[in-house]
N, C-alpha and C positions, 0 to 999 in steps of 0.2 A: 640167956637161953641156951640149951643143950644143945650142939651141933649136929647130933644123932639122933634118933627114933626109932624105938624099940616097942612093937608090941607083942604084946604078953604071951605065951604059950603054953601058959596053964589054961583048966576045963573052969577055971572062973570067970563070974563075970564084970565088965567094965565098962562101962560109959563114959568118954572123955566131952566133956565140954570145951572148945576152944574158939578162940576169935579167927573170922573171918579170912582176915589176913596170915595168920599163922596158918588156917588150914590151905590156904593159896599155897604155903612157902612148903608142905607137907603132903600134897597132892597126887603127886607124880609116885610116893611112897604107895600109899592106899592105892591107886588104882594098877598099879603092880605088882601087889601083894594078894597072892592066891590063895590063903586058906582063908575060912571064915575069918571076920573083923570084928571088932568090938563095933558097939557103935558110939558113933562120932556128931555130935551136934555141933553143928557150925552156927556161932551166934552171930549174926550182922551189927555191922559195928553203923557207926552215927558217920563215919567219915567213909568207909566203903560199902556200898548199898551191897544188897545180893545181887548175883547175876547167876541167871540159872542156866545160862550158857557153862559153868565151869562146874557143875552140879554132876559130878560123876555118875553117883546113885540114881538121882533124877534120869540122867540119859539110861543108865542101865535098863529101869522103871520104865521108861518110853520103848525104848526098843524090846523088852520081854511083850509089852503090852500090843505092840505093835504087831510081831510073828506070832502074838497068840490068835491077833484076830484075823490076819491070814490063814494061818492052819485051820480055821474054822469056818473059811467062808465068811466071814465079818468084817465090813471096812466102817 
């Protein structure tokens, strides 16, 4: 496996498939990378369940969803 991660910066598009574990080892990259992302399908593997505690996107998703329904008066 490549020790580096590189994505793309052309206006194409890409979908990466990758296991669980690889995305755990690749995480830290994605959630500190500021321009738009490919998207990234994290598959669960049979030996590492999902945990939605580590779920970047998920948490991002919660908290957009959460200050929308403050700014509107919504709990």
């Amino acid at each position: 496996m490549a020790n580096r991660v590189q994505i793309p910066t052309s206006n194409s598009a890409l979908i990466a498939m990758i296991a669980d574990e690889v995305a755990n080892m690749i995480r830290f990259l994605v959630d500190s990378y500021s321009k738009p992302i490919p998207a990234i399908l994290e598959i669960p593997s049979k030996d590492h369940p999902y945990d939605p505690a580590h779920d970047s996107v998920l948490s991002r998703v919660k908290y957009l969803f959460s200050a929308e329904s403050v700014a509107s008066g919504r709990r």
